[in-house]
C-alpha positions in Angstrom: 92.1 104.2 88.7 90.6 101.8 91.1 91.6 103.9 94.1 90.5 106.9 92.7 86.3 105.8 92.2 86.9 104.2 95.4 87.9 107.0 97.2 84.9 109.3 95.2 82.4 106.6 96.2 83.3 106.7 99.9 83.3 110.4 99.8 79.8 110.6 98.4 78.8 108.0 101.2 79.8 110.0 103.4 78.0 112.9 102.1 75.7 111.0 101.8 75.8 109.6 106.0 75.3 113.5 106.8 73.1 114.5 104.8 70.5 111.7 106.6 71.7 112.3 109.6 70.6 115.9 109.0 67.2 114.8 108.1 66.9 112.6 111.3 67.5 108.8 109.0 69.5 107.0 111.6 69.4 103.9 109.9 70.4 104.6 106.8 72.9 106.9 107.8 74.6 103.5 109.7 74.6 101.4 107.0 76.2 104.0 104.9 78.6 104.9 107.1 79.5 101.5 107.2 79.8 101.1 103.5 81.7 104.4 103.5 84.6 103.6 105.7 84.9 100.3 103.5 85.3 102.8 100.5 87.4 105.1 102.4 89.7 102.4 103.1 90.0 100.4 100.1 92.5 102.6 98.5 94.1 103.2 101.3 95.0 99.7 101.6 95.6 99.4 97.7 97.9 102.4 97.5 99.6 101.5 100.7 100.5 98.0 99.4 101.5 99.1 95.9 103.6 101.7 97.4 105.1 99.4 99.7 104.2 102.1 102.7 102.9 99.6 105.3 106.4 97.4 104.8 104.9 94.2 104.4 107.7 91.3 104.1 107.4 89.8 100.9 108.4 86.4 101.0 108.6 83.8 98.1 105.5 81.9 98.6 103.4 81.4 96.2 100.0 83.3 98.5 102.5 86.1 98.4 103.7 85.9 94.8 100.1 86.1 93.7 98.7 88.7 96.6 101.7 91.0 94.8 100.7 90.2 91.4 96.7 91.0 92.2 97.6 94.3 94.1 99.7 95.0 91.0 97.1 94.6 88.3 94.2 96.1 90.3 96.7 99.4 91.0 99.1 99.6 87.9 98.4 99.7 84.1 95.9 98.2 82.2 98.4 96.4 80.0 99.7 93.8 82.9 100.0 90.4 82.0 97.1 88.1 82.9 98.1 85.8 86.2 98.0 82.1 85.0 97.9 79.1 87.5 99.6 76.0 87.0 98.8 72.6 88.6 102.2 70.3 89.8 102.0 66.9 88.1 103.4 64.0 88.9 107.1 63.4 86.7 106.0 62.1 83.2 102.8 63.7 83.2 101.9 66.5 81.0 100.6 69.5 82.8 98.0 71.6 82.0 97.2 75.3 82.8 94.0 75.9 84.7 
């Protein structure tokens, strides 16, 4: 669902861009035609990671492990298990979650 409002909120910046434009508002047609090609590709990036269409090696660090897990929770179902950090400890120590 993420993709999806920020697809429609890039769209309606960009409406949004030519429709100052029109009334001669250069300035704040910039500035949202900035924010509207961050919009625009937002879920482009999103999908295209989820989907695995830009072929990104995945690795078995753990910056990858966790980049995979966010782009998972932020494009598939609410009902995805909550990413939990632990620390390394020393042997003999008990470890706690952060």
């Amino acid at each position: 669902i993420v993709p999806i409002i920020a697809a429609a909120t890039g769209l309606a910046l960009v409406v949004g861009t030519v429709w100052a434009l029109l009334l001669g508002i250069t300035i704040v047609a910039g500035v949202a035609g900035i924010f509207a090609g961050f919009w625009l590709s937002l879920p482009a990036m999103l999908l295209g990671l989820a989907h695995d269409w830009y072929a990104v090696p995945g690795g078995s660090s753990p910056i990858a492990s966790r980049a995979r897990a966010r782009v998972a929770a932020a494009t598939g179902p609410a009902r995805s298990a909550p990413l939990r950090r632990t620390r390394s400890t020393p042997a003999g120590s008990a470890s706690r979650s952060w």
